[in-house]
MIVEX-11088 format. One record per residue (C-alpha): residue in one letter; x, y, z. Coordinates in steps of 0.001 Angstrom, whole numbers, plus 500000, padded with zeros to 6 digits. Layout:
MIVEX-11088
AXYZ...
end
This chain:
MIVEX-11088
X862061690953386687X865655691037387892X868557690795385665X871370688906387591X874861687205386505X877850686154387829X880275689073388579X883757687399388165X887453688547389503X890980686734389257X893732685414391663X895937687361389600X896162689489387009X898066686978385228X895097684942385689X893211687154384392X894677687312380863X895490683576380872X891348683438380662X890453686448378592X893218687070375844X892352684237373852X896343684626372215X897596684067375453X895776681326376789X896393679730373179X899955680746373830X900210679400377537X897595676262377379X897917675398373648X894707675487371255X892599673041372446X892160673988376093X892478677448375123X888959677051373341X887621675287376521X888291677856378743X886808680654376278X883890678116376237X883484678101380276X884137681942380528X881406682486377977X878964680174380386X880168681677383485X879139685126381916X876079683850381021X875212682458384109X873105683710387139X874147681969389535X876758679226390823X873654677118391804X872443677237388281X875846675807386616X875801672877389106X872163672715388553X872431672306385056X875603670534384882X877266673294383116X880860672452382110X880437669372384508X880594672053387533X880965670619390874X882034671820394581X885309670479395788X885312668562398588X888378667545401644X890959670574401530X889228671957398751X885653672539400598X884624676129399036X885927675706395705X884243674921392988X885750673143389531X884546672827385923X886055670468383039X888623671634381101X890335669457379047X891249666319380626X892560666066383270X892431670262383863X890019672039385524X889105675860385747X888878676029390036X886603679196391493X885292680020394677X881904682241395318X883193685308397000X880228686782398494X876625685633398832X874496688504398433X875597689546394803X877347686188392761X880774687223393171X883494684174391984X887037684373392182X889108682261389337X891845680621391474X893430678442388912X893761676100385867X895058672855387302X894905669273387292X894250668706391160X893443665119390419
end
């Protein structure tokens, strides 16, 4: 059987410790979406695919549509989002963008 997860890189660097230095996102996005986005980095970890969040509704993820065809978005707290895009098709790759409200 093959073992298979989401591999997952950042915009930025800044990005990147917004979403994994629990401090700092506490710091940058207070406490309570600071626990959300632990929460959705924890599912995208655990996750084998971006077919299986959507799939299974995970963090209410969704493809972005208009403009914003290739993205993907999962709930936050409201109205923020955490925004990805797959990155390459033939291992899960995803690419945080951002933390926005693109409402």
């Amino acid at each position: 059987m093959e073992v298979r997860y989401l591999e997952i890189e950042f915009k930025t660097n800044k990005l990147k410790k917004q979403c994994t230095v629990y401090s700092i996102s506490v710091k940058e996005y207070g406490k309570n979406r600071a626990d959300k986005i632990a929460q959705r980095m924890n599912e995208l970890q655990a996750s084998d695919s971006v077919d299986e969040l959507i799939q299974y509704s995970i963090g209410r993820c969704h493809a972005l549509k208009g403009n914003r065809e290739g993205e993907f978005a999962m709930d936050l707290v409201h109205p923020y989002r955490l925004i990805f895009e797959k990155c390459n098709h033939i291992v899960e790759l995803i690419r945080i963008t951002s933390i926005e409200d693109y409402h």
